[in-house]
N, C-alpha and C positions, 0 to 999 in steps of 0.2 A: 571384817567389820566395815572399809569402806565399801568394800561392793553390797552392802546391805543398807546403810544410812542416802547413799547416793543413790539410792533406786536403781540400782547396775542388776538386782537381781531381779523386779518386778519386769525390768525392762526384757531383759533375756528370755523372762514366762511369756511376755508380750507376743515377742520375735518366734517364741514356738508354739504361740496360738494365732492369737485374733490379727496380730502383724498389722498392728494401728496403730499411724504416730500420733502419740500422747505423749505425756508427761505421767508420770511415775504418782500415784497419789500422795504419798508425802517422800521428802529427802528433807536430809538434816546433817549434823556432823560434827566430828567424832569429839569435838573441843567440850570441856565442861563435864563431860559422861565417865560415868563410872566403873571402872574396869577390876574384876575383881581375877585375881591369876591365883589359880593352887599352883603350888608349887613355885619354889624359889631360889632353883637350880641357874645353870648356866641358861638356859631356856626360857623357862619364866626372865629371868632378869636382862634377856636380850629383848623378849616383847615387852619388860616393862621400859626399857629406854625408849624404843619407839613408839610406843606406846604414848609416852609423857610427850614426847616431841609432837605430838600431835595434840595436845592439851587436854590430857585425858587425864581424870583421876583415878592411880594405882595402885589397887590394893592387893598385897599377899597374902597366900594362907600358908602357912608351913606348922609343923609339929607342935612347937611352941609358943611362935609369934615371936622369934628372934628377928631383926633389924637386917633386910636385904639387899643389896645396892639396887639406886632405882626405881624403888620400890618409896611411895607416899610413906605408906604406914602398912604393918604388916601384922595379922590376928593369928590365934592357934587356931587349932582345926576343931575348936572347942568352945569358938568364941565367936563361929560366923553368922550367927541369927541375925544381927544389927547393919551386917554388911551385906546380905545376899537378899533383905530386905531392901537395900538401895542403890544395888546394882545392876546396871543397865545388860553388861555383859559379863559373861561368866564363861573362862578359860580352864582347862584342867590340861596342867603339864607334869601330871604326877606319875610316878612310875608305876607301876603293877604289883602290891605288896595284901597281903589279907587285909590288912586295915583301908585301903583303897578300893579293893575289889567293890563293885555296887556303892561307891560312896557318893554317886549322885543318883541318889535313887527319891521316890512320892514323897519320902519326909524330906529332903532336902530342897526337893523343887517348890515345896507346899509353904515355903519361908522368903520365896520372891514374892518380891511387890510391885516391881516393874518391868513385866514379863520378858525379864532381859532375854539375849541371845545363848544358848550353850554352846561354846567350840571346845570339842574335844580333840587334840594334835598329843594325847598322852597314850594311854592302852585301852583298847575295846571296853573291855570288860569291866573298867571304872564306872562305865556309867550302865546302869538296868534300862535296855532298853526300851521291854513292856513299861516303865514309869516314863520314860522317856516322852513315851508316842499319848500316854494318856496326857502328861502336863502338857503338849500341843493343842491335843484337845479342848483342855478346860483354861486356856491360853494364860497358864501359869509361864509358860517361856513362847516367846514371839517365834523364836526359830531357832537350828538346830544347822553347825556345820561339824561334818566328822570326818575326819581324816582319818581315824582308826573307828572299826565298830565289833560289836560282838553280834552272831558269831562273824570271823573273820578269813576266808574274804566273803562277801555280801552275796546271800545266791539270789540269783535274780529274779525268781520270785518274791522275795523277800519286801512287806509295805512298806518299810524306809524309801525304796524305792520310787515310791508311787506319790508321795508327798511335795507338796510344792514350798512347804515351810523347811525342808531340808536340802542343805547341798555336802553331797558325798563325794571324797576322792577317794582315792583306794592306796594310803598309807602312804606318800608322798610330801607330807612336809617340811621333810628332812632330808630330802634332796638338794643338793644343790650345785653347780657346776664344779668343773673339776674336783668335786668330790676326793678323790686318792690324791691329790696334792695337797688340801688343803688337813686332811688326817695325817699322812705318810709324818708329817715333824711332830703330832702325839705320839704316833707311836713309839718313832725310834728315841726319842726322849725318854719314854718309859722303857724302851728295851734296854738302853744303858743305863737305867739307874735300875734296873731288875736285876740285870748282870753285875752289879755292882756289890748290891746288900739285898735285893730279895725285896725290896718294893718300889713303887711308883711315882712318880713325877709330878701325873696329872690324872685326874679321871679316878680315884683309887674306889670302890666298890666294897662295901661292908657287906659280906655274905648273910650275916645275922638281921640286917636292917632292911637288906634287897634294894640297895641302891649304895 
């Protein structure tokens, strides 16, 4: 989101074209804007801290529109017409379930009003990427950053590719240093309370819900 308001990404187009120092046609920033985050897991609720610390206003969507820390104020997945009309950017931290599958697809994107950004860092396949590349088009979303896509991984011929309104990682944002130190005290926390009674500590996973 900041390398997007800051003009960090028109600048980088700059640097692998025309390589003219300019100024970025517009930059702006992030205070006052409206951030709407599916999902309102440990994920979501870690972008919405920082998120707010940056003076952004936080809105969740989760199942019911229960109360999420962190989180402004948070809608059901039943009730986002009034919020995705007035949100700048638009997050998807939701897991991979039928009911998610395509759940950012032409009728969803067709209920923005200020051609917010989509960052998906959840599962490819949440979002349709044929409606994806048309709402670009018809500049229903300004732009589009994916850290997971469908299909996945991205073959290189693929137009995602070829767009300058998208910036692609390749399933990376859940990386992070020392990685196995900072899991290793989940797990063995759930290994002894597994060993114990047969359930979990942290993390526990409803097979019926898929998450």
């Amino acid at each position: 989101m900041l390398t997007v308001v800051r003009g960090y990404h028109a600048a980088w187009l700059n640097q692998q074209g025309q390589r003219a120092w300019q100024l970025p046609m517009t930059t702006s920033t992030l205070t006052g804007q409206q951030l709407l985050i599916y999902g309102t897991g440990q994920i979501g609720q870690s972008l919405a801290a920082k998120a707010s610390a940056l003076g952004m206003h936080v809105i969740g969507v989760n199942t019911t529109g229960h109360p999420a820390e962190h989180f402004h104020e948070t809608v059901a997945f039943t009730a986002t017409e009034p919020v995705l009309a007035t949100a700048n950017f638009i997050v998807n931290a939701l897991p991979l379930t039928p009911t998610t599958h395509h759940l950012f697809n032409a009728a969803l994107f067709a209920q923005t009003k200020q051609a917010p950004m989509l960052i998906n860092i959840g599962r490819g396949p949440a979002v349709d990427t044929t409606d994806l590349m048309a709402a670009l088009d018809q500049h229903q979303l300004s732009m589009a950053a994916l850290d997971v896509t469908e299909p996945e991984p991205l073959p290189a011929d693929h137009p995602l590719w070829q767009r300058d309104d998208v910036l692609i990682t390749p399933h990376i944002s859940g990386q992070i240093a020392h990685f196995r130190a900072t899991v290793f005290p989940i797990f063995a926390a759930n290994f002894a309370q597994f060993v114990k009674d047969g359930t979990l500590a942290r993390n526990q996973v409803d097979l019926d819900r898929g998450y």
